[in-house]
C-alpha positions as CSV (number, residue, x, y, z in Angstrom):
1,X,0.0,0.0,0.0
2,X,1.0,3.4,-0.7
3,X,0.5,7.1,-1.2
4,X,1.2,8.5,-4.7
5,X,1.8,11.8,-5.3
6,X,-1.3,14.0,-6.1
7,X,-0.2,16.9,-8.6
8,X,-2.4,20.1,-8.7
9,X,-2.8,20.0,-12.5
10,X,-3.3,15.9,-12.9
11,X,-5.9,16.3,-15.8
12,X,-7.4,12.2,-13.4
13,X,-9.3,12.2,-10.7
14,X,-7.3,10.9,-8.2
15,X,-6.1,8.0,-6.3
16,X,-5.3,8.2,-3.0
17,X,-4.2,4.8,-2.0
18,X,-2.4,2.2,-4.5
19,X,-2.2,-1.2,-3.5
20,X,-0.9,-4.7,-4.9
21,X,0.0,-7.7,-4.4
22,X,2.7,-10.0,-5.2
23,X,2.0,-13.6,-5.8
24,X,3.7,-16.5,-2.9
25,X,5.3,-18.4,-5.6
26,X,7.8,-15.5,-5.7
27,X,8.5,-16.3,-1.5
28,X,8.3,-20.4,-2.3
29,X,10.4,-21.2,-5.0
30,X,9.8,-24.8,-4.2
31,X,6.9,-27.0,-2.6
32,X,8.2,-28.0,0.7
33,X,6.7,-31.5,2.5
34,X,4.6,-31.4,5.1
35,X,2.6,-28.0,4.0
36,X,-1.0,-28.0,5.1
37,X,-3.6,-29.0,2.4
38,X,-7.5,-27.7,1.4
39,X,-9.6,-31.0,1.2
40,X,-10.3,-31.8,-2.3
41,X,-13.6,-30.5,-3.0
42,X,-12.3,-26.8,-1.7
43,X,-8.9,-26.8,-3.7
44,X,-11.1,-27.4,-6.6
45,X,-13.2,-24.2,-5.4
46,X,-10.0,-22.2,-4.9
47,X,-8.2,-22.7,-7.4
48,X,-5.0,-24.6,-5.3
49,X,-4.0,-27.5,-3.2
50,X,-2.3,-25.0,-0.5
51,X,-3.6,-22.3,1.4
52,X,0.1,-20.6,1.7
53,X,-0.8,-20.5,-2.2
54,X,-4.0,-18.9,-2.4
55,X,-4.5,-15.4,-3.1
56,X,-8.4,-14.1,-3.0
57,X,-9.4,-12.1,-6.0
58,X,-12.1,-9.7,-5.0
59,X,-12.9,-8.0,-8.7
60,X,-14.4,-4.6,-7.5
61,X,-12.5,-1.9,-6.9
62,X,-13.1,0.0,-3.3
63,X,-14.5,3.5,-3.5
64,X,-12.4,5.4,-1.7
């Protein structure tokens, strides 16, 4: 999260707060034993085997 810069003359409206988010394969380069696992049916639903994995994707942008 941070704070861009807000110029007087930005032709925008504009954004207060940027945020973003990096993606845990960068921090696990490789799959380690022993890391906890989503049953099945719920890894199918999320999209991966392993919660340190999953990354929600919300889809609507907050009004701020």
């Amino acid at each position: 999260m941070w704070y861009p810069f807000i110029g007087p003359y930005d032709p925008c409206p504009p954004i207060y707060v940027k945020t973003y988010s990096t993606p845990p394969q960068l921090f696990i380069p490789f799959q380690p034993t022993g890391l906890p696992q989503f049953p099945p049916y719920e890894a199918l639903q999320k999209g991966t085997l392993w919660p340190a994995l999953f990354s929600p994707y919300d889809g609507r942008r907050s009004a701020e």
